[in-house]
C-alpha positions in Angstrom: 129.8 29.7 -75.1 127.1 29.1 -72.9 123.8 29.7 -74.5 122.2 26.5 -76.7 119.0 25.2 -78.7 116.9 22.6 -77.2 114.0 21.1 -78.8 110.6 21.8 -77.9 107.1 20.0 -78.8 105.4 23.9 -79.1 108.0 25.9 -80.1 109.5 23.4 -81.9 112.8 24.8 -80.6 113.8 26.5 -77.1 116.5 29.0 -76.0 118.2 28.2 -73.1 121.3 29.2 -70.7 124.1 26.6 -69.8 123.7 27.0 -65.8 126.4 24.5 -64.4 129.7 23.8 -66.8 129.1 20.2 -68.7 132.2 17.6 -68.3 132.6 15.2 -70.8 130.4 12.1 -70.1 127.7 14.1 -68.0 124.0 12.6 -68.7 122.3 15.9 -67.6 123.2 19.4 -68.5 121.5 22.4 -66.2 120.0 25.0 -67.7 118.3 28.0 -67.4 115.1 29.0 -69.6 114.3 32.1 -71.2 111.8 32.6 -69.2 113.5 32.1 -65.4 113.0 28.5 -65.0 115.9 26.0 -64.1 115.5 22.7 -65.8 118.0 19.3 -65.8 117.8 18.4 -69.5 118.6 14.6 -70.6 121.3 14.5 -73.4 123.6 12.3 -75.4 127.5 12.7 -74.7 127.3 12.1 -78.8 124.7 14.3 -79.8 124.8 17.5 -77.3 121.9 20.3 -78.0 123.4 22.9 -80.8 125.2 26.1 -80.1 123.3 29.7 -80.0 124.5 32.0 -82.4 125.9 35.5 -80.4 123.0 38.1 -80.7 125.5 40.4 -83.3 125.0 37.8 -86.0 121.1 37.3 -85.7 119.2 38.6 -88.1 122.0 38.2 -91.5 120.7 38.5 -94.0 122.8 35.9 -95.3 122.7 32.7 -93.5 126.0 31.6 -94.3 127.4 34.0 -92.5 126.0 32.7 -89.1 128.5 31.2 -86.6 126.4 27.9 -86.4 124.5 26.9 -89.4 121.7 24.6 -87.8 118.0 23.9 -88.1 117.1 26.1 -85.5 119.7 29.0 -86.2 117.9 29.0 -89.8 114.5 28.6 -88.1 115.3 32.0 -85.9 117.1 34.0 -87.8 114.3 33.7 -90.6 111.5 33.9 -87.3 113.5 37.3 -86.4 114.0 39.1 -90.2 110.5 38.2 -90.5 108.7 38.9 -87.3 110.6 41.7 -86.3 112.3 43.4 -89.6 109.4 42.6 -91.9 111.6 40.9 -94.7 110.5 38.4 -96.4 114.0 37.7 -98.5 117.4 36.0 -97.0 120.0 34.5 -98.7 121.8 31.2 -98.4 124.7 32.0 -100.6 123.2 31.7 -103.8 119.9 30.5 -102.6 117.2 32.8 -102.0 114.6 32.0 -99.2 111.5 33.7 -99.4 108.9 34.1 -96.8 105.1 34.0 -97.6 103.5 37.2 -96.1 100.4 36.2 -97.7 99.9 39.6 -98.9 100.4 42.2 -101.7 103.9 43.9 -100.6 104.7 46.9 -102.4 108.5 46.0 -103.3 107.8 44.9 -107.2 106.8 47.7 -108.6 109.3 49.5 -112.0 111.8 51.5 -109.5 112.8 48.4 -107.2 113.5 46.8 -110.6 115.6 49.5 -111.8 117.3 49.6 -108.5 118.5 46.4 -108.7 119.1 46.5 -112.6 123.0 46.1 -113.2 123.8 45.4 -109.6 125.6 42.5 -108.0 123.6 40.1 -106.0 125.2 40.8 -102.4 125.3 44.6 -103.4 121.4 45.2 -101.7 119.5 43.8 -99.9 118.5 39.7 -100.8 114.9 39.8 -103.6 113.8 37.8 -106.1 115.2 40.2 -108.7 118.5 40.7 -107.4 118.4 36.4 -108.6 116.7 37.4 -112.2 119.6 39.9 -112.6 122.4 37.5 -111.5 120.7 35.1 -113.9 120.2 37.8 -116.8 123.7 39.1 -116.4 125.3 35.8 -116.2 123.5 35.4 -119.6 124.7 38.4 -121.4 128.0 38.3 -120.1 128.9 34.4 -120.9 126.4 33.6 -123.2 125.6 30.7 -121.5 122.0 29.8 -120.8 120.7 29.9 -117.2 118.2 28.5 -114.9 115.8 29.3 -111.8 114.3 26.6 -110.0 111.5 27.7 -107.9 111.1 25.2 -105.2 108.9 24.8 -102.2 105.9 23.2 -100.2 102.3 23.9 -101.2 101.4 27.5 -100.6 105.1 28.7 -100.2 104.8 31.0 -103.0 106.1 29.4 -105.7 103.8 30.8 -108.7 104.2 33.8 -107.4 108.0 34.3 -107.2 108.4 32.8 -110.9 105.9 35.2 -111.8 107.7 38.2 -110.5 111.3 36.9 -111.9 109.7 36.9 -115.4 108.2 40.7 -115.1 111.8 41.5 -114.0 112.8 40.2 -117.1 110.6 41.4 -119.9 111.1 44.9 -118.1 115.2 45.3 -118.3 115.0 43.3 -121.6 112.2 45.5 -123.1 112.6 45.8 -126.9 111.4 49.6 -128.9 109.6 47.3 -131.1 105.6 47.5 -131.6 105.7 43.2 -131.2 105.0 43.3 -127.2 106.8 40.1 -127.1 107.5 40.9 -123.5 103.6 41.3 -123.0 103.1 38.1 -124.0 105.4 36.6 -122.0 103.7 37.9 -119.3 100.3 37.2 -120.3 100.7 33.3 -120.3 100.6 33.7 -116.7 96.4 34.5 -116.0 95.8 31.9 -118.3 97.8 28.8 -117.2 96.8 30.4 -113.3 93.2 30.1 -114.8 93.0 26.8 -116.0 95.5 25.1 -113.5 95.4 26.7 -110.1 92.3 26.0 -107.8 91.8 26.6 -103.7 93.4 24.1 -101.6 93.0 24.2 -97.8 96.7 25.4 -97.6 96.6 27.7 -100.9 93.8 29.9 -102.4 95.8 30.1 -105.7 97.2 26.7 -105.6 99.3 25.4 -109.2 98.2 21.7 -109.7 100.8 21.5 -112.0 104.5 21.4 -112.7 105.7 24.3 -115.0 108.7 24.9 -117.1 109.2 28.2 -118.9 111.3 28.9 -121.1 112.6 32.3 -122.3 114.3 33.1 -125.3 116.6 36.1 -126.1 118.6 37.4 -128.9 122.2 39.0 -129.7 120.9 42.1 -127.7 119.6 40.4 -124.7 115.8 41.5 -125.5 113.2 38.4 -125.2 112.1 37.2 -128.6 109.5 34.6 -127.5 108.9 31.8 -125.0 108.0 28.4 -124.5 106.3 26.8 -121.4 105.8 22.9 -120.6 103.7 21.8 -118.3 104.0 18.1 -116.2 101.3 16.2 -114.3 98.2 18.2 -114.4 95.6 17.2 -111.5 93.1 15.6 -113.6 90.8 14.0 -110.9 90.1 17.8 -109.4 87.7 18.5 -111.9 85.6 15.7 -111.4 86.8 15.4 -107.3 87.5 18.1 -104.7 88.0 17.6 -101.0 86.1 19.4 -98.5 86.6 23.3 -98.5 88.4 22.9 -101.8 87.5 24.2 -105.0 87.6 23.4 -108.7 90.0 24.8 -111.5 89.7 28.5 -110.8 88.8 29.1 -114.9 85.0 27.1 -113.8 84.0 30.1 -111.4 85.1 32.2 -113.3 82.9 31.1 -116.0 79.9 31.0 -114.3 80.8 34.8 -112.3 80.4 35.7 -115.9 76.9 33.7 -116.9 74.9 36.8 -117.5 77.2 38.5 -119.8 76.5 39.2 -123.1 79.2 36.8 -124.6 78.5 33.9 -122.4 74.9 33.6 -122.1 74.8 31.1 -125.4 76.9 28.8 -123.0 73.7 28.5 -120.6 75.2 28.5 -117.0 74.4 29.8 -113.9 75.6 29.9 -110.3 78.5 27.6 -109.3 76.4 26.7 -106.5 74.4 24.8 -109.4 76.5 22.4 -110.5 77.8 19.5 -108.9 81.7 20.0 -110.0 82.1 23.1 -108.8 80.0 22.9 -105.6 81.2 19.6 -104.1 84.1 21.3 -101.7 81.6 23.0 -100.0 82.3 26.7 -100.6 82.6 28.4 -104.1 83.7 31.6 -102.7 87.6 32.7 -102.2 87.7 35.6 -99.5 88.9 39.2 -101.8 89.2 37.4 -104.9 86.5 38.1 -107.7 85.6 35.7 -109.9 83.9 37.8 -112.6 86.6 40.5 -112.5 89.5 37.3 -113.2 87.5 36.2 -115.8 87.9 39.8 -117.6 91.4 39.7 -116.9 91.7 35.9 -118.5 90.1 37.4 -121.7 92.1 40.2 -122.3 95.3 38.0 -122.0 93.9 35.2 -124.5 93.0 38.5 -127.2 96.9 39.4 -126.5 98.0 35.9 -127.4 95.9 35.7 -130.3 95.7 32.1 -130.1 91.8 31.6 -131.8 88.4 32.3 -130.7 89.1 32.1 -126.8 85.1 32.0 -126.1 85.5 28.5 -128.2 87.9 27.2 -125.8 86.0 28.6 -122.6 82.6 26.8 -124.2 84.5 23.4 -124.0 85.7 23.9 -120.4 82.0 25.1 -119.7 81.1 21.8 -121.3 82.8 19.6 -118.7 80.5 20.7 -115.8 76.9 21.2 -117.7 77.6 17.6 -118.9 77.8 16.7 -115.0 75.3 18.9 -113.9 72.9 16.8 -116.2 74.0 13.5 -115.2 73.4 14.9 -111.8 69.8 15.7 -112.4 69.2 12.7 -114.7 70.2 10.5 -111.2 67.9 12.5 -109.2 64.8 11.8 -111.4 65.3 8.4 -111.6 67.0 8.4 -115.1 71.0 7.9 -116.3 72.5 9.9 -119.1 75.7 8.0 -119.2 78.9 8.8 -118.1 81.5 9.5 -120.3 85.2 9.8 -119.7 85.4 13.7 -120.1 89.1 14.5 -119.0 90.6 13.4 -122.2 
């Protein structure tokens, strides 16, 4: 086979054509680039440039079933599903790699979760809830408990793929009970986004948190309740953001909603006011709104039921009026005090 990889300092990786047959012990290889060009590339007799897959294979959506599974046969063949066949999902035998389109797809909604209800995972094609299913019937069928570990650099789309696995969930394990356990379930999710997610420079909806959730079934496989830990919180953002970062979302959100009725006793105003919130540089996250999260963040605390939520919103509010007058009381010449406010 005469086509191989070899790397590149743009592309990271280039295609290119074996010209002139390599003998063993040959310093130089001749080859041809993609685009015409003839080149005499240096290489090691021990480590020779990886083989090309043949163009019938590229494009699996399985990368196990490649020829030659290499960094940049996994680099293209995701490059090419991507690019070119507009799929985000590929599998790795029982791994699922998912692309970031960073936007709204319209592959979630109830029928794609029907569709792939009761089906094996290499019956369609590789998604996120063909994994909750394997997972869900693996459950039911051994009774054995089962895990998904969501993995992946900043801004891969982590929170995002745990929170679609969990709506797969509490829809094929919906109970004809009036509890709306599964509702629940689901509703932990604005709230732990709220208060732990803030714009990084990679990730407008960034966790700064580890998260483990953990769902609970009975004898009939519907969800009865669930339980979520959470690890190593960013403490430091709320009193620290780089530039063109932002605070803990739940802080904008809170002053987005200053002028209405149920949050004027908390007296704030603009996020451009106060020095926590304004000290990345830009409070504003393009096409998200602020005010119309917050609305969403109250509805799910009044379906959790878990106190007064404007109580708990006044003491996060508390954290950056506290500031904003240790801020002025510097300016004027006078100190306030500074008090350790993240415990």
């Amino acid at each position: 086979y005469n086509r191989v990889w070899i790397p590149d300092a743009e592309e990271v990786w280039k295609s290119a054509e074996i010209a002139k047959d390599y003998k063993v012990g040959d310093k130089v290889l001749h080859i041809i680039l993609e685009d015409g060009s003839e080149q005499d590339y240096s290489v090691d007799p021990e480590t020779l440039p990886p083989l090309r897959n043949p163009d019938i294979l590229v494009g699996e959506n399985d990368l196990t079933a490649l020829s030659y599974l290499h960094e940049p046969a996994v680099l293209h063949n995701l490059k090419i599903r991507f690019a070119e066949s507009k799929l985000i999902y590929t599998y790795s035998g029982i791994i699922l790699v998912a692309m970031n389109p960073y936007k709204e797809l319209p592959i979630y909604g109830n029928a794609i979760i029907h569709a792939y209800s009761g089906q094996n995972m290499g019956d369609m094609d590789p998604h996120i809830f063909a994994v909750a299913e394997e997972a869900y019937k693996q459950m039911a069928r051994n009774n054995k408990n089962q895990s998904i570990i969501v993995s992946g650099e900043s801004g891969a789309g982590k929170t995002v793929s745990a929170r679609y696995a969990m709506r797969y969930f509490a829809t094929v394990s919906k109970s004809s009970s009036n509890a709306h356990v599964e509702d629940k379930v689901l509703a932990s999710n604005p709230i732990t986004e709220a208060v732990g997610n803030a714009k990084t420079t990679r990730n407008d909806n960034s966790s700064r948190f580890g998260k483990y959730t953990e769902i609970s079934f009975d004898k009939r496989n519907q969800i009865i309740g669930a339980n979520m830990r959470t690890y190593l919180l960013e403490k430091s953002r709320v009193v620290f953001q780089s530039e063109n970062e932002r605070n803990y979302h739940i802080f904008y959100q809170l002053c987005a909603s200053a002028l209405q009725p149920e949050f004027k006793r908390l007296k704030l105003v603009s996020a451009e006011e106060f020095n926590y919130t304004r000290m990345g540089g830009n409070i504003i996250i393009e096409g998200v709104n602020d005010r119309a999260a917050m609305v969403e963040t109250q509805k799910t605390f009044a379906l959790l039921g878990n106190g007064e939520p404007l109580d708990v919103l006044e003491q996060m509010s508390h954290m950056i009026i506290m500031d904003h007058h240790d801020y002025l009381g510097q300016q004027y010449g006078g100190w306030l005090g500074r008090r350790n406010r993240l415990e």
